[in-house]
C-alpha positions as CSV (number, residue, x, y, z in Angstrom):
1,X,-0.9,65.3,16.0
2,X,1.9,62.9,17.0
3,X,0.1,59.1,17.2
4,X,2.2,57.0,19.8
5,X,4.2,53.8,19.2
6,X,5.9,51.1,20.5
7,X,6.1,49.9,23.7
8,X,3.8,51.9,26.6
9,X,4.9,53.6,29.9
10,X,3.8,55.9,32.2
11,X,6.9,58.6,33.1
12,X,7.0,59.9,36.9
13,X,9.2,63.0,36.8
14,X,10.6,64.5,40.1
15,X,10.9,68.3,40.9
16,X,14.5,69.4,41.9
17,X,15.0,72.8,40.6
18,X,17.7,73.4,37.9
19,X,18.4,69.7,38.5
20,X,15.5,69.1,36.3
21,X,17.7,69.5,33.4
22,X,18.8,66.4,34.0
23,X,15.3,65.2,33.5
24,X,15.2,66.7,30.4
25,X,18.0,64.9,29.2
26,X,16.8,61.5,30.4
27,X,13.4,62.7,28.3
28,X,15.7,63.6,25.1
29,X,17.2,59.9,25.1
30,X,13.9,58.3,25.4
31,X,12.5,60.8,22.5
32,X,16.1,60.0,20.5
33,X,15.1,56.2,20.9
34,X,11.6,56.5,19.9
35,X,11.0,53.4,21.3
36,X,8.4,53.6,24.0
37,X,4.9,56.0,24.1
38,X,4.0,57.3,26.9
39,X,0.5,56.9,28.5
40,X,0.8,58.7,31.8
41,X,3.1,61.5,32.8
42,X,3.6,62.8,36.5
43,X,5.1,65.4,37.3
44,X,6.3,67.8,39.8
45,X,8.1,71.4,40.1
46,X,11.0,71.2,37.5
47,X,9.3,67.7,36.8
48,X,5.7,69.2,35.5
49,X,7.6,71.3,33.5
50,X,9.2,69.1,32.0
51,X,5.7,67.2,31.3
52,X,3.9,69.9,30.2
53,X,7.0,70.9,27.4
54,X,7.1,68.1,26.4
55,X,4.0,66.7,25.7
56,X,3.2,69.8,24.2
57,X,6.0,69.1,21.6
58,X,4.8,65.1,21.4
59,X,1.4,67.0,20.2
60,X,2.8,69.8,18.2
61,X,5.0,68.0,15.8
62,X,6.1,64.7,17.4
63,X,9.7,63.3,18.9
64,X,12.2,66.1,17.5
65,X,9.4,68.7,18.0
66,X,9.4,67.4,21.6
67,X,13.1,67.7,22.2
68,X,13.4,70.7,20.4
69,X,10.8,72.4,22.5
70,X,12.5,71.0,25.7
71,X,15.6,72.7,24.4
72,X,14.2,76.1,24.5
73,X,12.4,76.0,27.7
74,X,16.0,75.4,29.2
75,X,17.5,77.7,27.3
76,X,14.4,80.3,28.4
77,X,15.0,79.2,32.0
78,X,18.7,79.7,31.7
79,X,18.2,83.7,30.1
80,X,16.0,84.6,32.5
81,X,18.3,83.3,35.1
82,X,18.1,82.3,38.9
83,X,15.3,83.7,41.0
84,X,18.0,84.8,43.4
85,X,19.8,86.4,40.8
86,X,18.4,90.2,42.4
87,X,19.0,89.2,45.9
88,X,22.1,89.9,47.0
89,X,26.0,88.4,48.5
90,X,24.0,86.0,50.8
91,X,21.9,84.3,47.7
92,X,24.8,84.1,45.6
93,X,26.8,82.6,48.3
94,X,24.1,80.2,48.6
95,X,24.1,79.2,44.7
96,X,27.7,78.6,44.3
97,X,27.7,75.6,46.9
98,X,29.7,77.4,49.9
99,X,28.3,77.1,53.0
100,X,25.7,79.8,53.4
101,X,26.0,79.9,57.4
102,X,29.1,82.2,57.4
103,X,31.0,81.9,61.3
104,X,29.0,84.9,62.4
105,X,25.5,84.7,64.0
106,X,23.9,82.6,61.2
107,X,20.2,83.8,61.9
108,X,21.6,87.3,61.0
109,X,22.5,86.3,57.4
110,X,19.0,84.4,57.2
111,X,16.9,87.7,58.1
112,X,18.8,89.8,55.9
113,X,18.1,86.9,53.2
114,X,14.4,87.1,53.8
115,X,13.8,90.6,53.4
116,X,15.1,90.0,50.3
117,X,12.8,87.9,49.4
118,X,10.3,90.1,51.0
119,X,11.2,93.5,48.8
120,X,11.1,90.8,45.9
121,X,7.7,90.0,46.1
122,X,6.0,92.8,47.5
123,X,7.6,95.3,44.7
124,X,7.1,92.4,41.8
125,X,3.6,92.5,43.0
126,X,4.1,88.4,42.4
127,X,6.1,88.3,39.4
128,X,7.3,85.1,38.7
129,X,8.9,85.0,35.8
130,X,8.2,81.2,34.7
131,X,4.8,83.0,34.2
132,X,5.3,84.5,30.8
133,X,8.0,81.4,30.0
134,X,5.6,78.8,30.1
135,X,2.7,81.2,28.6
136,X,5.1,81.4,25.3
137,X,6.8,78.1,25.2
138,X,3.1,75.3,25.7
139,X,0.1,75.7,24.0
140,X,-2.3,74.5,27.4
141,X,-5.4,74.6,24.9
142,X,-3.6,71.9,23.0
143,X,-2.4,70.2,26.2
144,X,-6.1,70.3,27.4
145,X,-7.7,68.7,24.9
146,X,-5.0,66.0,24.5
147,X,-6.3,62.0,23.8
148,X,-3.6,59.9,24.1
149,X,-1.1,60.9,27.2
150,X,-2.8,61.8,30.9
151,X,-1.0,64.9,32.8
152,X,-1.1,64.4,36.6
153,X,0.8,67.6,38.0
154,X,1.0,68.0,42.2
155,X,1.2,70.9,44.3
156,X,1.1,70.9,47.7
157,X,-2.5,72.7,49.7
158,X,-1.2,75.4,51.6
159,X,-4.1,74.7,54.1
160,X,-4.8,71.5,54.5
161,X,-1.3,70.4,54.2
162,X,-2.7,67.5,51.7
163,X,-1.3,66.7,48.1
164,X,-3.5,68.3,45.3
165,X,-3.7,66.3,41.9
166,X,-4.5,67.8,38.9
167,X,-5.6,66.3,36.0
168,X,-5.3,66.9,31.7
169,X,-8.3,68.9,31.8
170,X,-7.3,71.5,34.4
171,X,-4.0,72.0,33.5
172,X,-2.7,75.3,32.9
173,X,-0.1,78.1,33.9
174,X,-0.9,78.3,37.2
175,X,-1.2,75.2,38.0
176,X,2.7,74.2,36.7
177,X,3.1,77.3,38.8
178,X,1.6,75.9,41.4
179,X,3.3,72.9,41.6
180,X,6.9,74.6,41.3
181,X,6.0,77.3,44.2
182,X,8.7,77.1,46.8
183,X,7.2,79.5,49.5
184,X,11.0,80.9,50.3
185,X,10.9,82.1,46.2
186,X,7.2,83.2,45.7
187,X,3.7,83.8,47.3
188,X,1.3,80.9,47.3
189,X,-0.4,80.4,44.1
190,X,-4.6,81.2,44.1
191,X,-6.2,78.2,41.9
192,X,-10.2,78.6,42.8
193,X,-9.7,80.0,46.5
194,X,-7.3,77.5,47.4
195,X,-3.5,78.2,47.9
196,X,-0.8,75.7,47.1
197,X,3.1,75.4,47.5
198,X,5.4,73.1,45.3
199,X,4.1,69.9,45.2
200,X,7.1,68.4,46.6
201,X,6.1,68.4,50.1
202,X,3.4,66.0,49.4
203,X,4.1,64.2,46.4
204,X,7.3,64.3,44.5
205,X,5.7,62.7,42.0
206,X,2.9,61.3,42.9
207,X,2.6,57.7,41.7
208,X,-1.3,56.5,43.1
209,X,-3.2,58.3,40.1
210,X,-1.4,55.8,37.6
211,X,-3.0,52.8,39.5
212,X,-6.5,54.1,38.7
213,X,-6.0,55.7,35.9
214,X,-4.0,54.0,33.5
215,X,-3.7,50.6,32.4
216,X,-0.1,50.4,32.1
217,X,1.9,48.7,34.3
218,X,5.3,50.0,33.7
219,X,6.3,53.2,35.5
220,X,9.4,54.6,35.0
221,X,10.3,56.9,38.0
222,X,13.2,59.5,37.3
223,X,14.8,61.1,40.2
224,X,16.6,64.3,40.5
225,X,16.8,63.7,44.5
226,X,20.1,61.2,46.1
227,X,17.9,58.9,48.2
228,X,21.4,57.6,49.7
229,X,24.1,59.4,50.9
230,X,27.0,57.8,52.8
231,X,28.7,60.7,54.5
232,X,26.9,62.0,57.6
233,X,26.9,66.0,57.5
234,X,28.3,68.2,60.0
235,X,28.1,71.3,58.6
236,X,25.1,73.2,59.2
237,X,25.1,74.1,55.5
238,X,25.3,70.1,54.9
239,X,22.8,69.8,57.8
240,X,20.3,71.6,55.5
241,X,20.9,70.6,52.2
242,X,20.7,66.7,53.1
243,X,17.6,67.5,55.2
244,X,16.0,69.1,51.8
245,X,16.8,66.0,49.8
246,X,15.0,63.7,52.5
247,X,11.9,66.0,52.7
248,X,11.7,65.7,49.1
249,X,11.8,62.2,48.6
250,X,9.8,61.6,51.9
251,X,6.4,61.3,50.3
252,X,7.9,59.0,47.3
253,X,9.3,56.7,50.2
254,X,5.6,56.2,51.6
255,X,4.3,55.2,48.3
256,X,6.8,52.8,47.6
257,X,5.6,51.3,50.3
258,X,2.6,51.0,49.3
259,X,3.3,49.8,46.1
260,X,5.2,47.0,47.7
261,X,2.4,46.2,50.4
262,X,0.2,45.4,47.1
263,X,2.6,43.2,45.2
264,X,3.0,41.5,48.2
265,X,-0.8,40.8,48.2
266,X,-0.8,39.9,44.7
267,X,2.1,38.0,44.6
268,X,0.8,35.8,47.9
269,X,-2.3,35.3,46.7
270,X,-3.7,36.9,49.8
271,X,-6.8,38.4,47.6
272,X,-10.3,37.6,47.7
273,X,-10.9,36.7,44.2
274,X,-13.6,39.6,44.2
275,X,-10.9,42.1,45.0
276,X,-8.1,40.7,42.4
277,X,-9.4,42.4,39.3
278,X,-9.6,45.8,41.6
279,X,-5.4,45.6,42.3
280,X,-2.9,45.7,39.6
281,X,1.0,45.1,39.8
282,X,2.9,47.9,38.8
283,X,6.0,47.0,37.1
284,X,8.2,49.9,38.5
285,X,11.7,51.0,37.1
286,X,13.8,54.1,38.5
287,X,16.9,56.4,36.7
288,X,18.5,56.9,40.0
289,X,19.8,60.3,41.2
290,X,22.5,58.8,43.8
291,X,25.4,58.6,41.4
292,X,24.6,60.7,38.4
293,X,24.3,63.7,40.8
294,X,25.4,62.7,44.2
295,X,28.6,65.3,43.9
296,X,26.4,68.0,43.6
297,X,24.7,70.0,46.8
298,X,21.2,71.2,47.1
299,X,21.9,74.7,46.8
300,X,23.2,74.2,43.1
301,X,19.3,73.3,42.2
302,X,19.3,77.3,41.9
303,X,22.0,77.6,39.6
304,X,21.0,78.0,35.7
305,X,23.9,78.9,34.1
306,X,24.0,77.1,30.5
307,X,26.5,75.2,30.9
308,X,26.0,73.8,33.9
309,X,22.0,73.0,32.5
310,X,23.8,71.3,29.6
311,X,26.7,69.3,32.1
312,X,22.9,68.1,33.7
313,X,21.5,67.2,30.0
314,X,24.5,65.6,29.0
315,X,24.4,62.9,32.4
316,X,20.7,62.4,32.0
317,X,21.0,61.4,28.4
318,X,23.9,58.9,29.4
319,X,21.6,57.8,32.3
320,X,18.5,56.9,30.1
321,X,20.7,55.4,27.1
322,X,21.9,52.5,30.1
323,X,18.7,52.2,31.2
324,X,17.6,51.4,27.5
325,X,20.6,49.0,26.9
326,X,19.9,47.4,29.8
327,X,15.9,47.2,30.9
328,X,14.5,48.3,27.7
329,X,12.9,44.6,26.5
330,X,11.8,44.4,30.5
331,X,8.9,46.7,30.4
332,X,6.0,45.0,30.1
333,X,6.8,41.9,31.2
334,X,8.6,42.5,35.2
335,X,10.0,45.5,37.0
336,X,13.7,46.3,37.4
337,X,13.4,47.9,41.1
338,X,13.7,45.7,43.8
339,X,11.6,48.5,45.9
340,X,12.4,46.7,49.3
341,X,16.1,47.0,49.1
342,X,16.6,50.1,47.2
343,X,14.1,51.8,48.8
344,X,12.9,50.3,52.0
345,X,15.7,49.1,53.7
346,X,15.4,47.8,57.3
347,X,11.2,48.1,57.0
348,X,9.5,45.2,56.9
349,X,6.3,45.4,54.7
């Protein structure tokens, strides 16, 4: 088994679709480097994925077994192509970035799109085909019983509406299903009588378990989601596309706030010294989404064609190598993000 080195981190991986393969290049820089070990790993959709590949790799044969097994899961994902790929004009409209609303009555186009999706399911009896992809590319057993790196993967409780985290030990297929289920792709997943949707809704990643449960203060947050966009859309197929980047980064927004309430308090001195020791202050760092894929739309975060996967790759590798050159001897010792400018602008905290 791979024994860590260097400096420590925990990694907090966003969900995003096919956009996660620009994840997995930001993860094939850091493995490249070799420089940092990573205690805690978050993840969501594309972004547990991601976790789960790769760790599995880190424990299989170390950094080149790593990136060599997030190689093939994108390469998997890419052969077994887009879940819309069976679904008709309307789907594939939808993937090559035109508007989907044609000029004609747009809730027509919609229905017909949803029975799709109905037929889909009900004849593939819930086939999902990341089912047998992750089943062949991660050893879970291995993943289960590993020492050195927590898993914290979130999917979203169907009935409660609350975020549901799971830990190293209950990590398995369906729960890296569960995290990734969009309810317009696939019925809910069943985990112990309980129903969950992709994690996104509720956490995307979720940060709070690294507070309690590692002792790292360094988090590295990678986005696949633009936070900012400076054009206002007018389009109804803009209309929706922008609106799905702000649901998913909504959750992320309320725990940066957080976050920032507590260093606030610490910083201040505004602690009881009984509570101090209770609080910690997260050094937080971020590989930004806003330029590195703010030309592309939401509806490409369906599209897997290889070399559009490897275009992803190729920016998140660039992406993580600046970050390196320029914040790598800053972890441990101060953050890089001022969270209440890049991320809370106009709130007061």
């Amino acid at each position: 088994m791979h024994k860590p080195h260097g400096k420590h981190i925990n990694l907090a991986l966003q969900g995003g679709g096919a956009h996660g393969a620009f994840t997995w290049g930001v993860l094939d820089a850091l493995l490249e480097d070799g420089r940092l070990s990573f205690e805690g790993l978050s993840g969501t959709s594309a972004g547990s994925m991601n976790a789960v590949v790769m760790l599995d790799g880190l424990l299989e044969g170390g950094p080149e077994r790593a990136r060599e097994k997030l190689h093939a899961f994108w390469l998997a994902v890419s052969t077994a192509g887009s879940p819309f790929s069976t679904m008709g004009e309307n789907a594939k409209t939808l993937l090559s970035g035109r508007p989907f609303f044609p000029d004609s009555w747009p809730v027509a186009d919609w229905m017909r799109m949803w029975d799709s999706w109905i037929s889909a399911t009900t004849q593939g009896a819930h086939y999902n085909p990341l089912r047998d992809l992750l089943a062949n590319q991660v050893d879970f057993d291995r993943l289960r019983a590993c020492p050195d790196t927590k898993l914290f993967l979130a999917a979203t409780d169907v009935n409660t509406g609350n975020v549901r985290v799971f830990g190293t030990p209950e990590i398995d297929v369906e729960v890296v299903l569960a995290s990734a289920c969009l309810p317009y792709l696939y019925p809910a997943i069943e985990i112990d009588r309980h129903h969950y949707w992709d994690g996104g809704y509720m956490g995307n990643p979720v940060l709070f378990p690294f507070f309690y449960e590692t002792k790292t203060q360094d988090i590295l947050l990678v986005h696949v989601n633009p936070i900012v966009r400076k054009d206002v859309p007018d389009q109804p197929h803009e209309v929706m596309e922008r609106l799905n980047e702000i649901t998913f980064n909504a959750s992320l927004l309320r725990e940066m706030r957080a976050i920032a309430f507590v260093q606030k308090l610490i910083a201040e001195d505004w602690l009881k010294p009984e509570y101090r020791d209770r609080l910690k202050y997260i050094y937080l760092h971020a590989i930004r989404a806003d330029r590195p894929l703010g030309d592309l739309s939401s509806s490409t975060k369906l599209v897997t064609d290889w070399s559009f996967l490897t275009m992803l790759k190729e920016r998140g590798r660039q992406e993580a190598k600046l970050w390196l050159r320029k914040h790598f001897d800053d972890v441990g010792r101060n953050g890089t993000v001022d969270i209440q400018n890049e991320y809370l602008r106009g709130q007061e905290v």
